[in-house]
VEXMAR-621917 format. One line per 3 residues: number of its first residue (from 0); their letters; for each residue x, y, z of C-alpha. Coordinates in steps of 0.1 Angstrom, whole numbers. Each point is the difference from the previous one (the first is absolute). Layout:
BEGIN
NUM> a> X Y Z | ...
END
This chain:
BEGIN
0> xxx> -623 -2472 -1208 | 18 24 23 | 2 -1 32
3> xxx> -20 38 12 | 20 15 35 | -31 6 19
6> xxx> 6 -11 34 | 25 14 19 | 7 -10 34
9> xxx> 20 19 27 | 19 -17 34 | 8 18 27
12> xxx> -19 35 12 | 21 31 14 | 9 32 -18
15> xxx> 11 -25 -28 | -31 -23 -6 | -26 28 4
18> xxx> 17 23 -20 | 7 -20 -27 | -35 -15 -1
21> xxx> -14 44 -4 | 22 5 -21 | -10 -28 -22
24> xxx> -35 0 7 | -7 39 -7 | 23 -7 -35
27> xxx> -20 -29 -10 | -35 9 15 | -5 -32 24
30> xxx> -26 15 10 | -20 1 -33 | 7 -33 -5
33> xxx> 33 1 -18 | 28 -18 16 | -4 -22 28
36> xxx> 22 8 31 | 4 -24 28 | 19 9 30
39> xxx> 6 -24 23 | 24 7 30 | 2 -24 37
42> xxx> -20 11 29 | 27 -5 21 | 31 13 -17
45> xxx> 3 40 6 | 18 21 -24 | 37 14 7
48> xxx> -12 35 6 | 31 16 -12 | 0 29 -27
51> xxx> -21 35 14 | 12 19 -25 | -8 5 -38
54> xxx> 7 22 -35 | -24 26 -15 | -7 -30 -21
57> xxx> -23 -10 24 | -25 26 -1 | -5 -8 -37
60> xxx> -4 -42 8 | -24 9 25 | -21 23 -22
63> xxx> -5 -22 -24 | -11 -27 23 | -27 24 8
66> xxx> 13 6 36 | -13 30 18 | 34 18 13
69> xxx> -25 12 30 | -10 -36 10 | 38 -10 -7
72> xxx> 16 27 28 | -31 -4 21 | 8 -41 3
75> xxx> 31 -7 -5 | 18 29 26 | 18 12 -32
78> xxx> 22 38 2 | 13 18 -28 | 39 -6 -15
81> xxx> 12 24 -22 | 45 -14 1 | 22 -23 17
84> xxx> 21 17 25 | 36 -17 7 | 20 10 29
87> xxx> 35 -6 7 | 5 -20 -35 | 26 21 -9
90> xxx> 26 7 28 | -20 -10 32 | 7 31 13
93> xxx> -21 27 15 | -22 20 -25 | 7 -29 -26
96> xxx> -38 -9 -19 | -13 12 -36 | -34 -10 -15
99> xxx> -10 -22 -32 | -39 16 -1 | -21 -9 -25
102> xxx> -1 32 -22 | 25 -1 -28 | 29 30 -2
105> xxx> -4 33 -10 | 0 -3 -40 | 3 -34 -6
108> xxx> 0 -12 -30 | 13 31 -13 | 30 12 16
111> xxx> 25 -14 27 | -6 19 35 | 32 -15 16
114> xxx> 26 19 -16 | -17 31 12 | -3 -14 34
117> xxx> 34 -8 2 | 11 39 -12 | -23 22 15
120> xxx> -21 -19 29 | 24 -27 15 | -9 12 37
123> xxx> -31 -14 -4 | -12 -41 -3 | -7 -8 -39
126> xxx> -36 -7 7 | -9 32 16 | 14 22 -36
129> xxx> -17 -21 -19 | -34 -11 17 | -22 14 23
132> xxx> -12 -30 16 | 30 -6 28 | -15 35 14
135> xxx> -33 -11 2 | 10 -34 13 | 22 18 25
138> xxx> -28 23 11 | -21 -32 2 | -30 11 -29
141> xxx> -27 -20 -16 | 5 0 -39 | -28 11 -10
144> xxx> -31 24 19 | -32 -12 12 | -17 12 -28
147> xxx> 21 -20 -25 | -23 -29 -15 | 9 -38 8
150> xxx> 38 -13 -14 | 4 34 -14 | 31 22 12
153> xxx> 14 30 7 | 36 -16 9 | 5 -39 -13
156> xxx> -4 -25 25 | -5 -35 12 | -8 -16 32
159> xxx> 9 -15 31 | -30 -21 8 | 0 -34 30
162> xxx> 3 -29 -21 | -18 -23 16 | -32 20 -8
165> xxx> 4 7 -29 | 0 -34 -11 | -36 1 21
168> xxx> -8 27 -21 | 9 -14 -30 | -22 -28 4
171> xxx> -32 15 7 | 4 19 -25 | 9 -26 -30
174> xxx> -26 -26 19 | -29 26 -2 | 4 29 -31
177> xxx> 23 -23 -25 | -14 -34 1 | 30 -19 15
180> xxx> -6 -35 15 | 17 -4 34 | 4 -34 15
183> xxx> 13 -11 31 | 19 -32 1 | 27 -15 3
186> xxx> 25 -12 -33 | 9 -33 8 | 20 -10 -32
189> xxx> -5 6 -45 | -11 -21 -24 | 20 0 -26
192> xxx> -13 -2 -38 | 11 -23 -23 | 20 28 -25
195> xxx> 17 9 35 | -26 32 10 | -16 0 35
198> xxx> -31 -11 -9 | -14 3 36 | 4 5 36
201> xxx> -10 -25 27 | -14 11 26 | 0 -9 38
204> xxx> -37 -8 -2 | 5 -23 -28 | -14 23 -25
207> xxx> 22 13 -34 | 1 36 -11 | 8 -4 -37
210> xxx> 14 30 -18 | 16 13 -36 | 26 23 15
213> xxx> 12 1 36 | 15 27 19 | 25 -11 30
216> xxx> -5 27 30 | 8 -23 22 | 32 18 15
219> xxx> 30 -10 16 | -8 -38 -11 | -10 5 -36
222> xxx> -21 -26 1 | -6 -5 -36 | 31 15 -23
225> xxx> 25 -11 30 | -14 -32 10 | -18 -14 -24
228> xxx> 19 7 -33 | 30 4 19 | 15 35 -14
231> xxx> 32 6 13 | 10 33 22 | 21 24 -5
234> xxx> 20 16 28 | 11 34 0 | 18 -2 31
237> xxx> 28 8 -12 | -13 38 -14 | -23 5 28
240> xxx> 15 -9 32 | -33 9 25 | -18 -35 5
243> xxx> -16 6 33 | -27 21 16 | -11 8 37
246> xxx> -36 21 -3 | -22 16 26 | -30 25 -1
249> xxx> 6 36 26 | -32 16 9 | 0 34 0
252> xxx> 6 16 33 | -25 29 -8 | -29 -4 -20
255> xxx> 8 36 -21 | 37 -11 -6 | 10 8 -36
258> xxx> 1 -26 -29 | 31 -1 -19 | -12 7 -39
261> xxx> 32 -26 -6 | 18 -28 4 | 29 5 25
264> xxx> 28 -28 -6 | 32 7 26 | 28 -18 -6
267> xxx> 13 -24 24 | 39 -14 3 | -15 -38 -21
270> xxx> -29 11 -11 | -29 29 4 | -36 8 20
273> xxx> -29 7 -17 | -22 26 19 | -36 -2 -14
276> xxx> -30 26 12 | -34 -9 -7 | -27 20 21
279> xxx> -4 -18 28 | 35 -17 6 | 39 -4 -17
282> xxx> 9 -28 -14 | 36 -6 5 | 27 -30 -7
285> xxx> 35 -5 -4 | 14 -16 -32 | 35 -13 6
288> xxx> 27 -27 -11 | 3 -27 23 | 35 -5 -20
291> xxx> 13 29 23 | -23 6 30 | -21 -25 27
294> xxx> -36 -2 2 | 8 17 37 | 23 31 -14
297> xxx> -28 6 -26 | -31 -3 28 | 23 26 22
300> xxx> 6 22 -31 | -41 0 -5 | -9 6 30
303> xxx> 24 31 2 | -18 13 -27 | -32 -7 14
306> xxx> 10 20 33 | 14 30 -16 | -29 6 -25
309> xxx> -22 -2 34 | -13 -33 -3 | -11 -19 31
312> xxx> 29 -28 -5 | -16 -15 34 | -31 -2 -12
315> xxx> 4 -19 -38 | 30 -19 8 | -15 -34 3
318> xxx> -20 1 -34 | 33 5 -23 | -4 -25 -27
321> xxx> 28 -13 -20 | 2 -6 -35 | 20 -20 -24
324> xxx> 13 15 -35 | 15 -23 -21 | 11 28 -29
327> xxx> -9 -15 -38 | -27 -12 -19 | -5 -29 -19
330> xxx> 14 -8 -33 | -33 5 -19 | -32 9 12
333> xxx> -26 -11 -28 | 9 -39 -6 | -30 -21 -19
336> xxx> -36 15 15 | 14 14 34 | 13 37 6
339> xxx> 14 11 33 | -7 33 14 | 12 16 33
342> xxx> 27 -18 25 | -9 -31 -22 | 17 7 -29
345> xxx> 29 22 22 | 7 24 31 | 27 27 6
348> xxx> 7 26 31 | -29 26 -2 | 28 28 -5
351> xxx> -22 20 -26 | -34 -16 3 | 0 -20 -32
354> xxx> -19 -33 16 | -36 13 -6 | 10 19 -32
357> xxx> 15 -35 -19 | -38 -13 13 | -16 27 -18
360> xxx> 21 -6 -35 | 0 -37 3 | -38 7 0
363> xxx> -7 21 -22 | 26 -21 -26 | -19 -34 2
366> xxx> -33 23 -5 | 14 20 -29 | 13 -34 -17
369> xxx> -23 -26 11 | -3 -25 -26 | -30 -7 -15
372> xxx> 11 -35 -6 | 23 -28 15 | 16 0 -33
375> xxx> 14 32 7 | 5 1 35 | 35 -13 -4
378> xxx> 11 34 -20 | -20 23 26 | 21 -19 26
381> xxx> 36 9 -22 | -10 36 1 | -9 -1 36
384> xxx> 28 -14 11 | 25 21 -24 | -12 30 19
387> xxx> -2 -13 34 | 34 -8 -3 | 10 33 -16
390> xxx> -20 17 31 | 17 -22 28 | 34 8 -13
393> xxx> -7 38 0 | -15 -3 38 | 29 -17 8
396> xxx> 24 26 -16 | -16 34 14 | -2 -18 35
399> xxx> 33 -8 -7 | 8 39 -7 | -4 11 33
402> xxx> 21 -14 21 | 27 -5 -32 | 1 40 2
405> xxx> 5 2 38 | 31 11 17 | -4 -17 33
408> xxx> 29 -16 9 | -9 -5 43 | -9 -39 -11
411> xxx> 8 -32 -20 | -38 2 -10 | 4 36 -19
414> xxx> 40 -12 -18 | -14 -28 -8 | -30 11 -20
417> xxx> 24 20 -21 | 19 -30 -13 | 4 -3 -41
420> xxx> -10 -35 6 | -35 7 15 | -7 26 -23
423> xxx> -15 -12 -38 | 14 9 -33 | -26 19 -9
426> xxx> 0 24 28 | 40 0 2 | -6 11 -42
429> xxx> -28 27 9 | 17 18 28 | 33 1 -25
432> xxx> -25 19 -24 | -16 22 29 | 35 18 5
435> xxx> -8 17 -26 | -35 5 -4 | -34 -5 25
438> xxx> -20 -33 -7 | -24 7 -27 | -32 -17 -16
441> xxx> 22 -18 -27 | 19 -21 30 | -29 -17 9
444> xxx> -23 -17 -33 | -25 -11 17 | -33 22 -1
447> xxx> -16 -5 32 | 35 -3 19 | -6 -6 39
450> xxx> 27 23 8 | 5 29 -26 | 32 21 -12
453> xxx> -18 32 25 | 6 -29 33 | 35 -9 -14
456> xxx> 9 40 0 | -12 6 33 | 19 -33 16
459> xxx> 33 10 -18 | 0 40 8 | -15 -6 34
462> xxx> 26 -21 11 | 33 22 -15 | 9 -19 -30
465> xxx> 30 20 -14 | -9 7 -35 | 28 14 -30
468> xxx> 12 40 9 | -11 8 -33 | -34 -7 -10
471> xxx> -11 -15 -35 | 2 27 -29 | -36 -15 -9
474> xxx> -27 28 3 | -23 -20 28 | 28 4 23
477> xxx> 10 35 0 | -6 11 33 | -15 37 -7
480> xxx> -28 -16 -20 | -10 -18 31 | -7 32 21
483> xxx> -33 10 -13 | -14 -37 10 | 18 5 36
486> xxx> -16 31 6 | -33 -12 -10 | 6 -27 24
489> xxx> 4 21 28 | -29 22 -10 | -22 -36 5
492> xxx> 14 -10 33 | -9 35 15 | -38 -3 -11
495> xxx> 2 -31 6 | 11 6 33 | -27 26 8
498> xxx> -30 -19 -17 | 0 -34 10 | -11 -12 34
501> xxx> 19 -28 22 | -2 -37 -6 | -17 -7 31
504> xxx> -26 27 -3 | -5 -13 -35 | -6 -35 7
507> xxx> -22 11 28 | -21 21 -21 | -2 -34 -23
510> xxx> -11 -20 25 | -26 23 16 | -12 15 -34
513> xxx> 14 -17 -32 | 14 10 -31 | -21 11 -29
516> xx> 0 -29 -28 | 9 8 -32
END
């Protein structure tokens, strides 16, 4: 008889537990009696709180959890983000920034905008020729218009959202519309089947909570894949240098101040800030290497920033929180009947938002391949942890990109990041290939690829990478085939411009009115 995969038990809430647990819930229709989900986090233990910002991606995981987007910006103090904005990456100097936004270039797919760019329009940042989003961001507008229905857009976006409720959020909502159980407890140890599964949990109370497939959420301590079975992990120190964190939330100091439609990431001399605007505060941090600066040198840099962007410094200083990154993940991530998802199965630098986004894929790959047996949960967990490993590598790499491209020389921190050694063959190959050509589709395999061929051109012609005089005789890349797509371009970002309203008065019009559900 086989063994049927019915119950499947989740530790640890946050971001990571809850939305795993819609994700598989809506897929496999918990509600109606189809799987059993269990989530079962300590009443004492809050989540990290880390990661307020997200990919378009999003917007599709929450629609078909059946979240309303209303309720969602209404509770969880989420603001619109349409790019990444990176200042003084390249040179450090005055006037340095370019923008990775989430629309794709002008024509891609079908021709090469860069060698036009680089003919007739090199005055002028790559991302402005060849998307209209760095104006809107710039001029501070919503993507879409009031009218626009729920997850629908005018301009492609994501969010910036506070983390800690939307794990809240989250739960109510998987608790109450998709028939998730939640329990409260603590996990005092497993017991371990005799063919080497977990076969349950114990619990504090002396109770079990048996289960077919278990999902470790349980963050920094990985309760299950690290301590338990014992996985091994990885370190990517030696690619990604940034393995500590100082964070702290800035009220606004007028209650009309704009919202930055982006992330704003300014480089520091060993590391980088992350300026975050949600509608009623920022939320700011400074990522550095403790390799090449003290805990002190990086709280004086912060709070620098914090002044200059009009922050009361004063005021916040005494609840900056500091956080540990330990870059790498674990060998595997899907060993026996236990998956990790989240921090538990690895954590980076936040550089490009990719925490929240690995949750959602993670997710949506146990749903899309849960076995329907134990018999083959062992070739679901091959799959799984083919393309986990595929997707941390690529992370890894595009993080990687940006500060391999930069021409900073005013530290050890900035040299050092461009050392052959610290870079991986696969990127060292790619950027060999790129000389000559932009990245395309067929550089990446994968089909839902976290960080696509569009991000990789933006990060490369944002930041100056010098590119052969003579571009490729192939007809994609001829640069007067490129125009007609430029000047549509610029047609969009002037209506654009004109017809869509700020992000603040956009979110405000959400909260006090709504958005129309599709």
């Amino acid at each position: 008889m086989s063994s049927r995969v019915r119950n499947i038990v989740i530790v640890g809430g946050g971001s990571a537990g809850w939305l795993t647990a819609g994700v598989l819930a809506a897929e496999h229709d918990a509600a109606a009696g189809g799987a059993r989900i269990t989530l079962i986090e300590s009443p004492d233990v809050n989540p990290v709180g880390v990661g307020e910002g997200t990919w378009p991606s999003m917007r599709d995981t929450l629609r078909k959890m059946g979240v309303s987007e209303t309720e969602f910006i209404r509770q969880c103090d989420v603001s619109f983000k349409q790019a990444s904005k990176f200042v003084h990456w390249v040179t450090g100097e005055p006037g340095d920034y370019y923008y990775h936004p989430f629309s794709v270039p002008a024509g891609f797919g079908r021709v090469d905008a860069a060698p036009l760019w680089r003919q007739e329009y090199a005055s002028r940042p790559y991302a402005d020729v060849v998307s209209f989003q760095p104006q809107l961001c710039e001029q501070g507008r919503a993507p879409k218009q009031a009218a626009t229905p729920e997850f629908a857009a005018v301009a492609n976006y994501a969010y910036h959202l506070d983390a800690g409720k939307f794990g809240q959020f989250l739960q109510a909502h998987c608790t109450t519309q998709l028939g998730v159980n939640h329990v409260l407890q603590h996990v005092q140890g497993v017991r371990a089947a005799e063919n080497g599964d977990i076969a349950a949990l114990q619990l504090a109370n002396d109770d079990e909570l048996p289960g077919d497939l278990f999902i470790d959420c349980t963050g920094f301590s990985s309760m299950l894949l690290g301590g338990h079975f014992g996985i091994p992990f990885v370190s990517r120190s030696g690619e990604l240098f940034c393995d500590t964190a100082q964070a702290v939330q800035v009220p606004y100091t007028d209650d009309n101040e704009d919202i930055a439609s982006h992330t704003i990431s300014t480089a520091q001399s060993a590391g980088w800030i992350w300026d975050i605007g949600l509608p009623t505060r920022r939320g700011t941090g400074h990522v550095y290497s403790s390799a090449h600066t003290s805990d002190e040198q990086a709280a004086r840099a912060l709070e620098s920033y914090v002044r200059q962007s009009g922050g009361d410094w004063d005021a916040i200083s005494g609840s900056v929180r500091k956080i540990s990154i330990n870059p790498g993940h674990r060998e595997i991530f899907w060993h026996r009947n236990c998956v990790a998802v989240g921090i538990a199965a690895g954590f980076i630098e936040p550089l490009e938002a990719s925490a929240l986004a690995l949750i959602e894929m993670s997710a949506a790959m146990i749903a899309d391949d849960l076995p329907a047996t134990r018999e083959l949960m062992d070739s679901a967990a091959r799959r799984f942890n083919e393309r986990a490993l595929y997707r941390w590598g690529r992370i890894i790499d595009f993080l990687k990109l940006h500060y391999v491209l930069s021409q900073r020389n005013d530290s050890e921190f900035w040299v050092d990041n461009r050392h052959s050694e610290t870079i991986s063959p696969r990127l060292q190959e790619q950027l060999e290939i790129w000389k000559y050509r932009s990245p395309s589709r067929r550089d990446f395999h994968e089909i839902e690829e976290i960080f696509p061929a569009a991000s990789y051109q933006f990060v490369l012609h944002g930041m100056g990478f010098e590119q052969a005089a003579e571009p490729s005789a192939r007809r994609s890349t001829r640069p007067l085939d490129a125009e007609p797509f430029v000047r549509e371009n610029s047609a969009l970002a002037a209506k654009y411009l004109a017809g869509l309203p700020s992000n603040r008065a956009l979110i405000e019009h959400v909260i006090k009115h709504g958005l129309r559900r599709i």
